[in-house]
matplotlib code that plots the C-alpha trace (Angstrom):
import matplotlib.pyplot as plt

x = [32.9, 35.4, 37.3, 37.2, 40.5, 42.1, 41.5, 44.5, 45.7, 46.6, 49.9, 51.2, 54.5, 54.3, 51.1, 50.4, 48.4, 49.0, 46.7, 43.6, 41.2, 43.9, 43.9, 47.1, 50.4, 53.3, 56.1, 59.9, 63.4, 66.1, 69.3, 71.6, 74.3, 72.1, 75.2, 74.8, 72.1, 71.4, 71.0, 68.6, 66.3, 66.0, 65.3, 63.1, 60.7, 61.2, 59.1, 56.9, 56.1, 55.7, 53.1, 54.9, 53.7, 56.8, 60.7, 62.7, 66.6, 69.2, 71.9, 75.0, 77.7, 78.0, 78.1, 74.8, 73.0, 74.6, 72.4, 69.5, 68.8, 68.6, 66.6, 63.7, 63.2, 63.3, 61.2, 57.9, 57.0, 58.0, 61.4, 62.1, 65.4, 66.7, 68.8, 70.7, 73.6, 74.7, 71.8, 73.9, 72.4, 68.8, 69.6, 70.8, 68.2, 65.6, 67.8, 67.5, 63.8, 62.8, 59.5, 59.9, 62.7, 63.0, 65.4, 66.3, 65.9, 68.6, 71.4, 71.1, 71.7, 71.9, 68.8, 69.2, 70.2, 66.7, 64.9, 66.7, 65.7, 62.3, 62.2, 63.7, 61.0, 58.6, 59.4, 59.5, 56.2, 58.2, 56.9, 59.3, 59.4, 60.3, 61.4, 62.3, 63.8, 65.0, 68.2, 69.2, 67.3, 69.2, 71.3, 69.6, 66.2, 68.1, 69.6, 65.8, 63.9, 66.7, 65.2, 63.6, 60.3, 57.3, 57.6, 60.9, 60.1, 57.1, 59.0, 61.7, 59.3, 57.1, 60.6, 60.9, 58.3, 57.6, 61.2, 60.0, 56.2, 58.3, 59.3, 55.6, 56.0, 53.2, 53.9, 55.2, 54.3, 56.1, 57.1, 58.4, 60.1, 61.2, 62.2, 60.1, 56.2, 55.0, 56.9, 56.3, 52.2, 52.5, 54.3, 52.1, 49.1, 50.6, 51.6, 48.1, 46.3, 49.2, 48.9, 46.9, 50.1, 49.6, 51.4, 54.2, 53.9, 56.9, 59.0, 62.8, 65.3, 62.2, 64.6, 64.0, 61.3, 59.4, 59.9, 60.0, 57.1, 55.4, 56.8, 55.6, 52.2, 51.6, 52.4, 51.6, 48.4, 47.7, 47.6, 46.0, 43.0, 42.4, 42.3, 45.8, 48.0, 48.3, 51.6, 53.7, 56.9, 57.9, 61.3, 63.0, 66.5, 65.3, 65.1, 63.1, 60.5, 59.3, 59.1, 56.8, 54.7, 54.5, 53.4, 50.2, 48.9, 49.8, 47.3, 49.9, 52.0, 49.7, 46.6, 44.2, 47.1, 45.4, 41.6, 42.7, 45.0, 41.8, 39.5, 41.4, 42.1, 38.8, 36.9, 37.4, 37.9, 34.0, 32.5, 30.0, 31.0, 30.4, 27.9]
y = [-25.3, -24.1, -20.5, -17.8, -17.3, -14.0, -11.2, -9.6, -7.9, -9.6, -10.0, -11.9, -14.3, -14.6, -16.3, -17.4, -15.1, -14.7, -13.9, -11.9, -15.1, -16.9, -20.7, -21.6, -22.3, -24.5, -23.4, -25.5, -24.5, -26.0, -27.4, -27.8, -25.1, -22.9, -22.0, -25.3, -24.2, -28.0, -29.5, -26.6, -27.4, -30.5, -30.3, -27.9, -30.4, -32.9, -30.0, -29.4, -33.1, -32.9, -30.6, -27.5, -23.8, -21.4, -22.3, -20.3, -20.4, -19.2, -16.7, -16.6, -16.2, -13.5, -17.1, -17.7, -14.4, -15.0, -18.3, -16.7, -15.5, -18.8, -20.7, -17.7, -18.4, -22.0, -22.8, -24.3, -22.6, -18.7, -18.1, -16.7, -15.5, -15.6, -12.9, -12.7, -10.3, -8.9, -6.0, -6.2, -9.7, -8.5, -6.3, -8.8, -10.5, -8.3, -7.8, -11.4, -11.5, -13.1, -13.4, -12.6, -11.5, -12.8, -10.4, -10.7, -7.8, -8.9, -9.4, -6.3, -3.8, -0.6, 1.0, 3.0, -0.2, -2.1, 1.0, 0.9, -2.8, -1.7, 1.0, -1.5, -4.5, -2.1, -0.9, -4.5, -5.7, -8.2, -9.2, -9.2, -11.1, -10.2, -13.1, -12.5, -15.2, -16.3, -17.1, -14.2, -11.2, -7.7, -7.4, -4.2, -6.4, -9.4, -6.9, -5.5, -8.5, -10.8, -13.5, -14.2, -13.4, -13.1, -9.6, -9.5, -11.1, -9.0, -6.0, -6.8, -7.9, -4.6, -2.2, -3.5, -3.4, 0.2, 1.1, -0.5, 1.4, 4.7, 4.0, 3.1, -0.3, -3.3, -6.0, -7.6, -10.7, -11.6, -14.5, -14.8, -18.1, -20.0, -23.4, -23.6, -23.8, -22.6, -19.7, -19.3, -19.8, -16.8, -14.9, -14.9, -14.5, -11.1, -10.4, -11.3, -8.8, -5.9, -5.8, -7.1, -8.5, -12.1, -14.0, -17.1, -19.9, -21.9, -23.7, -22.9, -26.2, -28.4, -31.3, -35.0, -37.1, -37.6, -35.0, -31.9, -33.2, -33.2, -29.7, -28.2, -30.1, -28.4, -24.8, -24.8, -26.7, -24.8, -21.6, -22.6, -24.1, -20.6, -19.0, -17.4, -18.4, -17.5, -19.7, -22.5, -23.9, -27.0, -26.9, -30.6, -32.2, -34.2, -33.9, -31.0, -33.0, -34.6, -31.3, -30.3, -33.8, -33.2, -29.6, -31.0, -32.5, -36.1, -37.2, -39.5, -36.5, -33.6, -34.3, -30.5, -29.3, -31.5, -30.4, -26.9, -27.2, -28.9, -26.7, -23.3, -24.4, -24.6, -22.1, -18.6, -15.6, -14.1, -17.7, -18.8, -21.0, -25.0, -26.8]
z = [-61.8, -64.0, -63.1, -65.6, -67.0, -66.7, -68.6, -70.8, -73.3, -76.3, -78.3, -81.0, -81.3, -84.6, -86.0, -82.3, -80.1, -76.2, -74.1, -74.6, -74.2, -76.6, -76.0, -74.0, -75.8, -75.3, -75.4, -75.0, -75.4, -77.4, -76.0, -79.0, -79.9, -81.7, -83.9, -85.1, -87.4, -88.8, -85.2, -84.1, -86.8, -86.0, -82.5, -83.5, -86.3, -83.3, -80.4, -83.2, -83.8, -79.5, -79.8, -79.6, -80.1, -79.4, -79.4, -77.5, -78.1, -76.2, -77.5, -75.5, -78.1, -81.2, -83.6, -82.0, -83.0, -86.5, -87.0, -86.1, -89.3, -91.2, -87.9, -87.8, -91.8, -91.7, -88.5, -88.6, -85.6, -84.2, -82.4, -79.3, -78.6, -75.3, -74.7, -71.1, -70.9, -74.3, -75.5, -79.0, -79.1, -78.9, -81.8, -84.1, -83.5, -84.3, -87.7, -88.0, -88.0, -84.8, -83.7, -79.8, -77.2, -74.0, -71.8, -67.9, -65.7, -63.6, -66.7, -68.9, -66.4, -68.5, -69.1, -72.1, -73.9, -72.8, -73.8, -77.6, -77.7, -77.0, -79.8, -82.2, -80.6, -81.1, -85.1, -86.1, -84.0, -81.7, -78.2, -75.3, -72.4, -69.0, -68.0, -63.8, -62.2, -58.4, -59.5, -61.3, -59.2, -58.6, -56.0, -54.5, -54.4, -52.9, -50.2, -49.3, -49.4, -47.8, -50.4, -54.1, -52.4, -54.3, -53.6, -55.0, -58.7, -58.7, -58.0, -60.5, -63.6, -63.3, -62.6, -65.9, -67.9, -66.5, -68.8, -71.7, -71.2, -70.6, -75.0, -75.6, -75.7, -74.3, -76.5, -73.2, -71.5, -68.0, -66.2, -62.5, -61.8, -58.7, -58.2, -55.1, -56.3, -53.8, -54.0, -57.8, -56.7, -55.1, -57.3, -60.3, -58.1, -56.9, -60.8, -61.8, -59.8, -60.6, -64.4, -67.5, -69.2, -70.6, -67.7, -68.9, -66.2, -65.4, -62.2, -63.0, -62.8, -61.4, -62.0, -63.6, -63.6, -61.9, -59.4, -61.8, -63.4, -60.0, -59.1, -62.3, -62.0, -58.9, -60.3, -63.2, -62.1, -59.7, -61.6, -64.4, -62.4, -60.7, -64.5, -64.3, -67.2, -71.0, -72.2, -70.3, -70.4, -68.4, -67.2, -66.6, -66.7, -69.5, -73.7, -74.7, -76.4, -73.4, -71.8, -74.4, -73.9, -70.3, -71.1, -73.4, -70.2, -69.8, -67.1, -65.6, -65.2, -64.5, -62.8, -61.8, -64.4, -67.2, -66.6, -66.0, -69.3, -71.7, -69.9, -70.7, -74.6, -75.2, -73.3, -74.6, -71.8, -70.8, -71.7, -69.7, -67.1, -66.8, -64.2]

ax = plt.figure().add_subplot(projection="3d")
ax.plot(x, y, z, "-o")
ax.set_aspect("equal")
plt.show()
């Protein structure tokens, strides 16, 4: 018998909807220079070839944000730019037209700044994401919890979202990663039953093959089988477009993760359940 997935609210990453009985996207991240606007494209037509949904890029450098412009118009597929220290980063992005943020809690530590990148998300109709993870958690929650415990990332991911709420802003999915599934189990299981976000599933740095496939198999798996789940991203030490094939549910690679993946797809949230 099939779970019933989840109930939440509903955004948009462009023309791809999150959440809100959604079907499940897949989402991969590029790893060329995304200054290097030529090679980003491609990498990107190659995802999209794989299967892929969402593209996230990262944006370290001031060169980066610059390309951002001409990658957002030119992609087959919405952009997510991942922004981790510099909140002048987010901006230009916005500016550039990019269909979704994705900040970390434990980078930009000035408030005021994450609340101006929520007024400006928020005048443009982009989506952030909270995007908590074990590696990167504040110190003062490292120094209660002694750990990244579930408690910890959950803590972290709704400190946040409660700043962006406090500008009016719920275009916001979350995701609370950990390198140890088990650990990330728990963690979206707590998230699930403390918000109606739409939840981004992932296992940070699960490695190579096979073993990160295996890792994120069981988490991801895991979750989606019990109906919590709206977008994923595998994680491996491999090209991006075999992330994004092991994503779509390989049976070789995914096993539960597979049936739970098909099954959520097609089944729309309040559908009756299978026998």
């Amino acid at each position: 018998m099939s779970p019933e997935r989840r109930r939440t609210r509903q955004l948009h990453v462009g023309r791809v909807a999150v959440g809100g009985g959604a079907p499940i996207s897949i989402q991969s991240m590029t790893t060329t220079k995304t200054a290097d606007i030529n090679a980003t494209l491609q990498q990107i037509a190659s995802l999209v070839a794989a299967g892929v949904d969402i593209v996230r890029v990262a944006v370290p450098h001031w060169e980066d944000a610059e390309a951002l412009a001409a990658i957002a118009a030119k992609s087959t597929v919405p952009v997510v730019a991942d922004i981790h220290f510099q909140w002048k980063y987010a901006i230009a992005a916005l500016e550039a037209g990019i269909q979704g943020l994705r900040i970390n809690p434990g980078n930009i530590k000035y408030q005021d700044k994450v609340r101006l990148i929520a007024r400006e998300a928020k005048a443009r109709g982009v989506p952030i994401r909270i995007g908590v993870n074990a590696g990167s958690l504040e110190k003062d929650l490292l120094e209660r919890y002694g750990n990244p415990t579930p408690e910890a990332l959950v803590e972290s991911a709704l400190n946040e979202a409660r700043i962006l709420e406090d500008e009016d802003f719920t275009d916001i999915k979350i995701s609370v990663k950990h390198s140890n599934p088990a650990v990330m189990i728990e963690s979206y299981r707590q998230l699930a039953e403390k918000c109606d976000y739409p939840l981004h599933l992932g296992v940070t740095e699960a490695g190579p093959m096979p073993m990160g496939g295996v890792k994120s198999a069981v988490g991801i798996g895991a979750l989606l089988a019990e109906g919590i789940g709206d977008t994923i991203r595998v994680s491996l030490t491999t090209t991006p477009s075999r992330r994004s094939r092991s994503a779509r549910g390989s049976s070789s690679h995914w096993g539960s993760a597979s049936a739970a993946w098909t099954w959520s797809r097609a089944r729309p949230v309040g559908a009756p359940r299978s026998t």
